[in-house]
C-alpha positions in Angstrom: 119.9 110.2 78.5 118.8 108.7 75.1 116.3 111.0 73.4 113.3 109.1 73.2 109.3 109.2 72.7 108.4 108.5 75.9 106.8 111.0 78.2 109.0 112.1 81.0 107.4 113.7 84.3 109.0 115.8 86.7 108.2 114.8 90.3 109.4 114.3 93.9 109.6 111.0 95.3 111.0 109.1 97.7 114.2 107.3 95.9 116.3 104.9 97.8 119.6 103.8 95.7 122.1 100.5 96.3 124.7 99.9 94.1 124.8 96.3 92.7 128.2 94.6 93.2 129.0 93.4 89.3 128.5 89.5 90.6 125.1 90.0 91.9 123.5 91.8 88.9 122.3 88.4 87.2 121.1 87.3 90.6 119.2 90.5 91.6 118.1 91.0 87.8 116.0 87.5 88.3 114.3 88.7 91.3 113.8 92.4 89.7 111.6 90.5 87.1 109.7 87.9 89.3 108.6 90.5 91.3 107.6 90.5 94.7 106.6 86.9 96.0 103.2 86.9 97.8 102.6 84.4 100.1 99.6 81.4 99.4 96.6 82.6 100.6 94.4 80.3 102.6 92.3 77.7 101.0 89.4 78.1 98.7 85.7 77.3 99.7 85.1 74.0 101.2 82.5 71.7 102.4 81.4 71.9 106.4 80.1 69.3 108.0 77.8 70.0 110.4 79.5 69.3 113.2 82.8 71.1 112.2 81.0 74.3 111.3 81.6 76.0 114.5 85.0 75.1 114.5 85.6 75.8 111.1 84.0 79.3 111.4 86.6 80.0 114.1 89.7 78.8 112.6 88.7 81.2 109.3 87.8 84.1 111.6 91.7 83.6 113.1 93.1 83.8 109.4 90.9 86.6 109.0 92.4 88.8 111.6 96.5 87.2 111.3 95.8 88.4 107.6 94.3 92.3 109.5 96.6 92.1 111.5 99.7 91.6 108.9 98.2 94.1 106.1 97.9 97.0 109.4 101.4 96.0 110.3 102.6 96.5 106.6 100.9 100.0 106.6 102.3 101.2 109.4 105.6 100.2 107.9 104.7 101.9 104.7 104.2 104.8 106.5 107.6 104.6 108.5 109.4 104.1 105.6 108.2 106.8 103.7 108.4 108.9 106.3 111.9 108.2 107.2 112.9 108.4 103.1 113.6 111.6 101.7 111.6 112.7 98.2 114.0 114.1 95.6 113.1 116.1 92.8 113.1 113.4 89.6 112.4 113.5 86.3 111.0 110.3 85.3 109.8 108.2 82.6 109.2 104.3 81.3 113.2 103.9 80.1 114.8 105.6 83.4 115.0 108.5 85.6 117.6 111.7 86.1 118.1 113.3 90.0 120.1 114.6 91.7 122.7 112.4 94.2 124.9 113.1 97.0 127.4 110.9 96.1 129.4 110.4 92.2 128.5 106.7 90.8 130.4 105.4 87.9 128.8 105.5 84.0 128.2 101.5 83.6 127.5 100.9 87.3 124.0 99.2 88.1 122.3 99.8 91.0 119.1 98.9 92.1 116.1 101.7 92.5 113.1 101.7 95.1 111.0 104.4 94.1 107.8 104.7 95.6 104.8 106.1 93.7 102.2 108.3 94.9 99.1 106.5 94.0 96.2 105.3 95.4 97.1 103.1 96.8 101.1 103.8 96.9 102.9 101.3 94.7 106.7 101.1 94.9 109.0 100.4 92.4 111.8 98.4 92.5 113.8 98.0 88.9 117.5 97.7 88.5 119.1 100.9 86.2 122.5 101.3 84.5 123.8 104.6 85.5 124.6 106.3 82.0 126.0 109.8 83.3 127.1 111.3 86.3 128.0 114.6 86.4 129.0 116.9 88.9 127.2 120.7 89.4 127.3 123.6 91.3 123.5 122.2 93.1 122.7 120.5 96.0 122.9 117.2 95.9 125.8 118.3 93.6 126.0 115.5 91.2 123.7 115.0 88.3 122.8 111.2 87.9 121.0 109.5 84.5 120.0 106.2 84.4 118.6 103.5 82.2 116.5 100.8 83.3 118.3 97.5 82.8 115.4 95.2 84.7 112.0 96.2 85.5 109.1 94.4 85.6 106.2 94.7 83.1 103.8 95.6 86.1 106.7 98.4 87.6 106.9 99.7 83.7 102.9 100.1 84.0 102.6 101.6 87.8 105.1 104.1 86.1 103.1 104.5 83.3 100.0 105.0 85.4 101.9 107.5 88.0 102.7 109.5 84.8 99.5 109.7 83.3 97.4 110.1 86.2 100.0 113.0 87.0 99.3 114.8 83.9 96.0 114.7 84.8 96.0 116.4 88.3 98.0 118.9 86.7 95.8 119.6 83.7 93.0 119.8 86.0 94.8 122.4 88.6 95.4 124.1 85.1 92.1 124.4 84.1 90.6 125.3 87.7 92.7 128.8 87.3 
């Protein structure tokens, strides 16, 4: 990887890696940068009428709990997911990552990254990187993978910066506890 200024922090995290077929790189670089789409949240404050306050009152308290409802159910998919992922050892930083991989990817190749950060609350990652080495070793996962990030979102770049900073943090504290 480039030498650069930026602050690089080794970690374990889950890391879940697709390639990116060359014709979909333009298409999956547009989404990379729009970012997740939300859907529209209910309507703002409006006036009641007397007689429709009652069943006003219920139809918001069954958008209230359809919106409980959906944020438990993405939880507990979080939760699956993360379970189900494996963490690798990483080192990482705001222009890419290195780890480790089971499997030899071709310098040039993009592929698309979901890393999940361990913050509170968990923020996951999803940028596209440019694989810039690969090179096999004697470890386990054997090969030795560096990337660049090709498209990540200004709000990714800053969960990463955040991840890393509050990282150094933690540790600097564990540090001076001893």
């Amino acid at each position: 990887m480039p030498q650069d200024s930026g602050v690089r922090l080794a970690a374990c995290l889950p890391l879940r890696l697709r390639p990116v077929p060359p014709d979909a790189v333009e298409r999956r670089r547009s989404a990379v940068l729009a970012g997740p789409q939300r859907e529209a949240t209910s309507p703002g404050i409006h006036r009641f009428d007397r007689a429709d306050v009652l069943t006003e009152l219920v139809a918001r308290i069954d958008t209230l709990e359809s919106k409980i409802d959906a944020l438990v159910a993405m939880m507990l998919r979080d939760q699956q997911r993360e379970a189900m992922d494996l963490s690798i050892p990483l080192e990482i930083h705001g222009h890419g990552l290195r780890f480790r991989w089971a499997e030899p990817l071709d310098p040039g190749q993009v592929v698309q990254l979901d890393i999940t950060l361990r913050l509170y609350p968990p923020s996951e990652v999803c940028c596209l990187a440019e694989v810039e080495t690969c090179e096999p070793g004697q470890d386990q996962p054997p090969y030795l993978v560096e990337a660049r990030f090709v498209a990540i979102s200004a709000a990714s770049q800053d969960e990463i910066h955040r991840f890393i900073l509050s990282s150094q943090r933690q540790q600097r504290r564990s540090d001076l506890s001893r």
